[in-house]
N, CA and C of each residue as an Amber inpcrd file, in Angstrom:
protein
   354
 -24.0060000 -34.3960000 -62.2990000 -24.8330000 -33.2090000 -62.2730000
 -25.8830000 -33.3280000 -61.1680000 -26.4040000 -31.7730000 -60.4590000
 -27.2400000 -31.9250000 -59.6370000 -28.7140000 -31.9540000 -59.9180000
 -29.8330000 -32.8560000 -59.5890000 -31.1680000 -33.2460000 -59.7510000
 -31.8620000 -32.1900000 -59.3030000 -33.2240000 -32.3320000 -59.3680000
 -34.2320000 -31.9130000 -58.9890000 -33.8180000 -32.1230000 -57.1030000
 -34.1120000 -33.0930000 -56.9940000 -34.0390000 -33.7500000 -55.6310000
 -32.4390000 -33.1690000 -54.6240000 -31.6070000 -33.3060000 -55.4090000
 -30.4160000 -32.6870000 -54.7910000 -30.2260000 -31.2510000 -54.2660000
 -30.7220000 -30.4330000 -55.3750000 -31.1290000 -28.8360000 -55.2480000
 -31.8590000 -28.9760000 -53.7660000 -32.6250000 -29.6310000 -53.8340000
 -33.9330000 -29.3950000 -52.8470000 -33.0560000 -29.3640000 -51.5850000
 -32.5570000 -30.4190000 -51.5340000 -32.2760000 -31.3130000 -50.0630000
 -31.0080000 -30.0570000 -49.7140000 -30.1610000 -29.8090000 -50.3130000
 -29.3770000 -28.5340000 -50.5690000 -30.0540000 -27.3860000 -49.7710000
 -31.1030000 -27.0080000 -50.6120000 -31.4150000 -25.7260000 -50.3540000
 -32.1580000 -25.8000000 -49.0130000 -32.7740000 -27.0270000 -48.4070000
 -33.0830000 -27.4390000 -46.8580000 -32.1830000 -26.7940000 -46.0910000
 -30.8880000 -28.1260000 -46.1440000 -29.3690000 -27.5830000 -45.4090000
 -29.5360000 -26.1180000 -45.1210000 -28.5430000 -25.4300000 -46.5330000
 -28.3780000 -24.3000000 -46.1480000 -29.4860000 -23.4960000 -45.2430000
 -30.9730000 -23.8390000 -45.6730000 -32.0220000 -23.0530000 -44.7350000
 -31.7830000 -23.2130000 -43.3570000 -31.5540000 -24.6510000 -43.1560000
 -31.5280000 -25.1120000 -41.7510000 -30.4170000 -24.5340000 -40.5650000
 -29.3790000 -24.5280000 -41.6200000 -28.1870000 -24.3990000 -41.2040000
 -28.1400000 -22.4920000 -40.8620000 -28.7960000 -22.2840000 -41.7470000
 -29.0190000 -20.6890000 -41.5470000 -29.8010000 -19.9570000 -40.0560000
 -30.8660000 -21.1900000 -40.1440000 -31.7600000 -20.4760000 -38.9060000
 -31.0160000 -21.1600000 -37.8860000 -30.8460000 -22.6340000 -37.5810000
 -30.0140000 -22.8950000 -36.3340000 -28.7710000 -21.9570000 -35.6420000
 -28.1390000 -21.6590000 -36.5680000 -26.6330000 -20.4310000 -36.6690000
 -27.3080000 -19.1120000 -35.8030000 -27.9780000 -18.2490000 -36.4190000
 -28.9180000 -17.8090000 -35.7280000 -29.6410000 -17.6830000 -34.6570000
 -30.0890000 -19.0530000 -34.3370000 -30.6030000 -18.8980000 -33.0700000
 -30.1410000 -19.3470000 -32.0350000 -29.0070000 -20.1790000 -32.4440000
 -27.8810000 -20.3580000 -31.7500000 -26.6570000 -19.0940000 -30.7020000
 -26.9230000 -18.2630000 -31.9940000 -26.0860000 -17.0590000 -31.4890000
 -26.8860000 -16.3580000 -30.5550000 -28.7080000 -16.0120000 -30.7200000
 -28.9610000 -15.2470000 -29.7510000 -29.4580000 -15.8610000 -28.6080000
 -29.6760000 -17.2440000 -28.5420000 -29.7890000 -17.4190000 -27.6280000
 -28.4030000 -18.6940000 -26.8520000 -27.4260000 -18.8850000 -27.4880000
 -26.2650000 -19.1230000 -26.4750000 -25.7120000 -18.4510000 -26.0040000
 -24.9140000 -17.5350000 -26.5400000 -24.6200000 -16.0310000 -26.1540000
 -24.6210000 -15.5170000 -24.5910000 -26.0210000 -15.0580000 -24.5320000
 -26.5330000 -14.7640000 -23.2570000 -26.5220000 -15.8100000 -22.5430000
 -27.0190000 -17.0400000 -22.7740000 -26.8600000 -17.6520000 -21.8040000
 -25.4570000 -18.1250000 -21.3140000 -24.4330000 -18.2670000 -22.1450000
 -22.9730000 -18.7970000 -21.4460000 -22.4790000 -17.5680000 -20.9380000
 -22.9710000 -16.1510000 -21.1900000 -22.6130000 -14.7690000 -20.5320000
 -23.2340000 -15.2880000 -19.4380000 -24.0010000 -15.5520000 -18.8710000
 -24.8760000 -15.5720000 -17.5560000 -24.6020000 -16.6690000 -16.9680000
 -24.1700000 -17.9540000 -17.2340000 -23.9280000 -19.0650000 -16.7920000
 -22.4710000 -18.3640000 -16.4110000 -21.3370000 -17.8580000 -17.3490000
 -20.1500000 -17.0400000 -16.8190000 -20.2290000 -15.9740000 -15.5650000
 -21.2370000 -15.8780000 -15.4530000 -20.9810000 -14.3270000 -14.1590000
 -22.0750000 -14.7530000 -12.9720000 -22.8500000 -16.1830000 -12.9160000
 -23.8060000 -15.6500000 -11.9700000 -23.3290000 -16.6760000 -10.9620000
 -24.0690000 -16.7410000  -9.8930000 -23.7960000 -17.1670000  -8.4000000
 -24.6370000 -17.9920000  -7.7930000 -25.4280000 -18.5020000  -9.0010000
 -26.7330000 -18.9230000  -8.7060000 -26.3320000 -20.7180000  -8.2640000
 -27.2320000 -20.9420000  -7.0980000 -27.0240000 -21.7460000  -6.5330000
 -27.6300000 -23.4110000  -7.5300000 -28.5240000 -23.0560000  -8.1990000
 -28.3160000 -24.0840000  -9.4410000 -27.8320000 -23.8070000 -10.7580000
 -26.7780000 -23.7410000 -10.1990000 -26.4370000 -23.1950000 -11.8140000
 -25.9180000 -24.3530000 -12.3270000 -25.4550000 -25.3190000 -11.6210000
 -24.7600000 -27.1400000 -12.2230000 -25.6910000 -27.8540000 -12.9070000
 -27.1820000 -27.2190000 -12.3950000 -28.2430000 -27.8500000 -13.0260000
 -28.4330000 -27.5400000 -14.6660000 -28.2020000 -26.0490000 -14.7940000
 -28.4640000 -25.8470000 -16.0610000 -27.3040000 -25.9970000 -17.1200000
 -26.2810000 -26.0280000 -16.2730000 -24.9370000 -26.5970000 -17.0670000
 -24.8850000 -28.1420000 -17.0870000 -26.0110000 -28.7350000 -16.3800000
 -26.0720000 -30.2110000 -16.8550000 -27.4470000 -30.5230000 -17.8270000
 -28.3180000 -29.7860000 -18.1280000 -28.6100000 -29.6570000 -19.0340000
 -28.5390000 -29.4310000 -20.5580000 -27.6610000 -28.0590000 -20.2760000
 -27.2730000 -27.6860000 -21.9380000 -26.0470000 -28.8860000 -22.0740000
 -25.4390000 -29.5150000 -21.1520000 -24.7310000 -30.5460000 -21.8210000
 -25.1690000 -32.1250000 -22.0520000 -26.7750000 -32.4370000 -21.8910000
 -27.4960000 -33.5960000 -22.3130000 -27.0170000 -33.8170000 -23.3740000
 -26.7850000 -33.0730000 -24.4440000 -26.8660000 -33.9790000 -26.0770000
 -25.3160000 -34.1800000 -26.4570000 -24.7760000 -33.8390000 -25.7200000
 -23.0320000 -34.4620000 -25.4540000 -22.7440000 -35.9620000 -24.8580000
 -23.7510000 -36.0590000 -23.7480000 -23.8900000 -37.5610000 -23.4810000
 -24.6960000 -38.4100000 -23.6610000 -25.7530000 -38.2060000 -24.4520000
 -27.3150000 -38.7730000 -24.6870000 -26.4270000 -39.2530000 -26.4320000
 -27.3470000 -40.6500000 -26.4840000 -26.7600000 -40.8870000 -27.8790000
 -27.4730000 -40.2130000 -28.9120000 -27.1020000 -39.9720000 -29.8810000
 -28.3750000 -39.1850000 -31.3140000 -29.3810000 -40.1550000 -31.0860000
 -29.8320000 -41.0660000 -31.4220000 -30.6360000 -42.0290000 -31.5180000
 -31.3630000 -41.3260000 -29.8470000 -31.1380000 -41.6990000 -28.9110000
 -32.0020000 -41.3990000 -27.8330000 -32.5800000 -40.1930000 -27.7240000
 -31.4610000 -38.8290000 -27.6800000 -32.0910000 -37.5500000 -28.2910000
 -33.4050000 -37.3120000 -29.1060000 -33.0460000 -38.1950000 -30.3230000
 -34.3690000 -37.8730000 -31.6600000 -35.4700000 -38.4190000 -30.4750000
 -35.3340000 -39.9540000 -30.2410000 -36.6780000 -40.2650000 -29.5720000
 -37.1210000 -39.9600000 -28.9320000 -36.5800000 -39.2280000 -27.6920000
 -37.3150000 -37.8600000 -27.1180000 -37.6000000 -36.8520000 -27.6590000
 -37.3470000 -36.4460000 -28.4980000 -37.7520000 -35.1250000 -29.2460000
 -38.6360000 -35.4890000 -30.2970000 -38.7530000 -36.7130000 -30.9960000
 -39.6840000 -36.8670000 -31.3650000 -41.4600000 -37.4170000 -30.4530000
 -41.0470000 -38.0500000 -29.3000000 -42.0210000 -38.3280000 -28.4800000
 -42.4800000 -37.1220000 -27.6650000 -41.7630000 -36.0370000 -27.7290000
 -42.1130000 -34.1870000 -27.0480000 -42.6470000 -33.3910000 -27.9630000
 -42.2980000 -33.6150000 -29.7760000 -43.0970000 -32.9700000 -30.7560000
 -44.2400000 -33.8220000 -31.2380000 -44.1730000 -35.0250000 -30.8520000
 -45.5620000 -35.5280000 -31.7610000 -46.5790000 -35.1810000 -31.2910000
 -47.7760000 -35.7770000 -32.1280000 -49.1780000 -35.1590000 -31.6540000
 -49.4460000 -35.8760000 -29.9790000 -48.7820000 -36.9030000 -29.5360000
 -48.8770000 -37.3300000 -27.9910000 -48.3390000 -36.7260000 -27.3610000
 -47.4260000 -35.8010000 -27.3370000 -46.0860000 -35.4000000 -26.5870000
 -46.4510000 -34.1600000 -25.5520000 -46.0980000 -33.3730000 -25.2950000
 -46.1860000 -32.1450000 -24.3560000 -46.3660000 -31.2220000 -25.2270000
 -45.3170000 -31.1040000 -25.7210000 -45.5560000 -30.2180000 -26.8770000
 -46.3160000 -30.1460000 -28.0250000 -46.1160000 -31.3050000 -28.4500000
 -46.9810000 -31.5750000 -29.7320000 -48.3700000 -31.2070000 -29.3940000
 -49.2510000 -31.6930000 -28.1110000 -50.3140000 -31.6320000 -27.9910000
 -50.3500000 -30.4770000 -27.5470000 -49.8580000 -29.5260000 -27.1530000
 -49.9060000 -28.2220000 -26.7470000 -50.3890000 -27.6840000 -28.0190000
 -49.6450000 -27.6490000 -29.0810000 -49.6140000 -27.0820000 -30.4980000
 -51.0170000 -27.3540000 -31.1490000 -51.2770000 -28.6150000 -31.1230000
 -52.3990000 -29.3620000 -31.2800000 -53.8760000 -28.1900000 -31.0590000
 -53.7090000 -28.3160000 -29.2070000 -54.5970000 -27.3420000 -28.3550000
 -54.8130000 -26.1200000 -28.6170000 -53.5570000 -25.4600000 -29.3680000
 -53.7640000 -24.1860000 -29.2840000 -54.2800000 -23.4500000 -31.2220000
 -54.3960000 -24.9220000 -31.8500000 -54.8690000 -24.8240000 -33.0530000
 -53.6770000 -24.9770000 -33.8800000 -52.4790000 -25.4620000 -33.8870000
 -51.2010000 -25.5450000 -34.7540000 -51.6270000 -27.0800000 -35.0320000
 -50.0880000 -27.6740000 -35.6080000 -49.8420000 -29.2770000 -35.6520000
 -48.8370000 -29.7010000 -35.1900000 -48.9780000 -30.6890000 -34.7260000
 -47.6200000 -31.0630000 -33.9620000 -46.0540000 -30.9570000 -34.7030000
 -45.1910000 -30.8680000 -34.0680000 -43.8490000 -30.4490000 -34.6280000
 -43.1910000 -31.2800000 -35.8600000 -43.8710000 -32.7170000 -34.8440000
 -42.7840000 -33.5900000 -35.2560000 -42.9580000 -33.7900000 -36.7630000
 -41.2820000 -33.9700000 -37.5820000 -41.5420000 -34.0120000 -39.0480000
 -42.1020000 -32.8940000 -39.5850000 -41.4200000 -31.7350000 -39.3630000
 -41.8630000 -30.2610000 -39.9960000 -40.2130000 -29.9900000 -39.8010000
 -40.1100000 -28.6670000 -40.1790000 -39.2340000 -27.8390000 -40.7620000
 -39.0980000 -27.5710000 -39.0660000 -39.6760000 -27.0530000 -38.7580000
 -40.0200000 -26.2100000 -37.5130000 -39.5220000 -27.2520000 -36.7300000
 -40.0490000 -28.7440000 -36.3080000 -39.3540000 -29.4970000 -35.7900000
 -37.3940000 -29.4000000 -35.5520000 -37.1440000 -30.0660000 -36.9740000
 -35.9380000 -29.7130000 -37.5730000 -35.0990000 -28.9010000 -37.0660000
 -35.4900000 -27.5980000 -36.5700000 -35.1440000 -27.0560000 -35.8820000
 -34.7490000 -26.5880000 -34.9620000 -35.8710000 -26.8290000 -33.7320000
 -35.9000000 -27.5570000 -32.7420000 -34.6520000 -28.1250000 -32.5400000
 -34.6440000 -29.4950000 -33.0560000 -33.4850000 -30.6370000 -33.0570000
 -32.4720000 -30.2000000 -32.9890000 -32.4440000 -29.4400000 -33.8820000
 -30.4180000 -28.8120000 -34.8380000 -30.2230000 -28.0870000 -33.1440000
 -30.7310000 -27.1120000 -32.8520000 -30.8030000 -26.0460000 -32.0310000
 -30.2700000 -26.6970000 -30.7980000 -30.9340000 -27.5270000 -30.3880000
 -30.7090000 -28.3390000 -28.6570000 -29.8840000 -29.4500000 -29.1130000
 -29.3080000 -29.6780000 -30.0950000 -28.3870000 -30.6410000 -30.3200000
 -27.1120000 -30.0130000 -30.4910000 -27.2610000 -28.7090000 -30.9600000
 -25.5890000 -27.7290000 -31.4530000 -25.1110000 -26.8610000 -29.8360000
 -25.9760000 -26.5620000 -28.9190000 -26.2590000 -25.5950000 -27.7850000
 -25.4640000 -25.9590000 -27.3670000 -24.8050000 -27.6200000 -26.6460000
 -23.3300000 -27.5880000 -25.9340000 -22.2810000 -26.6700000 -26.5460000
 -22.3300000 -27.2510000 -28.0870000 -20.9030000 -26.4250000 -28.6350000
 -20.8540000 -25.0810000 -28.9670000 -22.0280000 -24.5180000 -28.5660000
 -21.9200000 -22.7330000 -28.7210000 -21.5730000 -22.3770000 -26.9420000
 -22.2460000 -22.9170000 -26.2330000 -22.7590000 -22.3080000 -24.7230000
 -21.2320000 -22.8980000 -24.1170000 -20.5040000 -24.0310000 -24.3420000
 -19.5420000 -24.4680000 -23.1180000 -18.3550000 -23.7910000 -23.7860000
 -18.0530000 -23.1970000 -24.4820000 -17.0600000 -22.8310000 -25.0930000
 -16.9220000 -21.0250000 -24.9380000 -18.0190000 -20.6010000 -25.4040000
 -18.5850000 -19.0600000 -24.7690000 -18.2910000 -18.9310000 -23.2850000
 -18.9290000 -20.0690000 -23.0570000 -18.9350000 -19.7700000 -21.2590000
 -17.7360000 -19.7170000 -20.9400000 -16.4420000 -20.8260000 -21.5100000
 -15.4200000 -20.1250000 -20.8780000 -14.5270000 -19.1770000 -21.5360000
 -14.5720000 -18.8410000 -22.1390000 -14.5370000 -17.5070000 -23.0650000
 -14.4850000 -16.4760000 -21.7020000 -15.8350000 -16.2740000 -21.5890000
 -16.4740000 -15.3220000 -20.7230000 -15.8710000 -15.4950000 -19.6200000
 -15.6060000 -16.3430000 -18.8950000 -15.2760000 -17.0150000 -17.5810000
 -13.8540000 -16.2330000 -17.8770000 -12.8000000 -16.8380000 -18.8520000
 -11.5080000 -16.0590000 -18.6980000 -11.3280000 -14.4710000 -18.8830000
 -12.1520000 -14.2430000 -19.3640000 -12.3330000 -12.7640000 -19.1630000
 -12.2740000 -12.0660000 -18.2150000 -13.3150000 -12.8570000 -17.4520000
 -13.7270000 -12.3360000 -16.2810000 -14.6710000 -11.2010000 -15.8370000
């Protein structure tokens, strides 16, 4: 039978899994549409970007993303500055993570989608 604790961690998932899905769609979408049609002279750059977390190990990923959301980080201290709290270890974090960790497998697959289209 499921716990107190199980429900919880459950009902995280599905949350998580809900908003990443989401923001995944509106913002890969457009971008593998636009990475598909444009002419832009860096465009290898940003297609070597959205594919960092394809070759970066999980472990190295988190530690940058946790050293960019904590209260030291760029971000974190941005958040900090502007009266928030830093990311790291929030929901909101979490997010973050899921989001720039799932973006290869929405954006390189769209893109050629789009690409065979034409």
């Amino acid at each position: 039978m499921l716990n107190e604790a199980d429900l919880t961690a459950l009902a995280i998932t599905l949350k998580l899994a809900l908003f990443t899905t989401l923001i995944l769609l509106s913002l890969g979408t457009p971008l593998a549409w636009w990475l598909a049609r444009t002419r832009w002279r860096f465009k290898f750059l940003l297609e070597a970007v959205v594919a960092l977390p394809l070759v970066l190990p999980p472990t190295v990923l988190g530690f940058y993303l946790l050293v960019a959301l904590g209260p030291h980080g760029p971000v974190g201290g941005l958040m900090e500055a502007l009266g928030g709290r830093p990311l790291a270890f929030t929901f909101t974090g979490l997010v973050i993570g899921s989001v720039i960790y799932s973006m290869p497998f929405v954006v390189q697959p769209l893109q050629d989608a789009f690409t065979a289209v034409g």
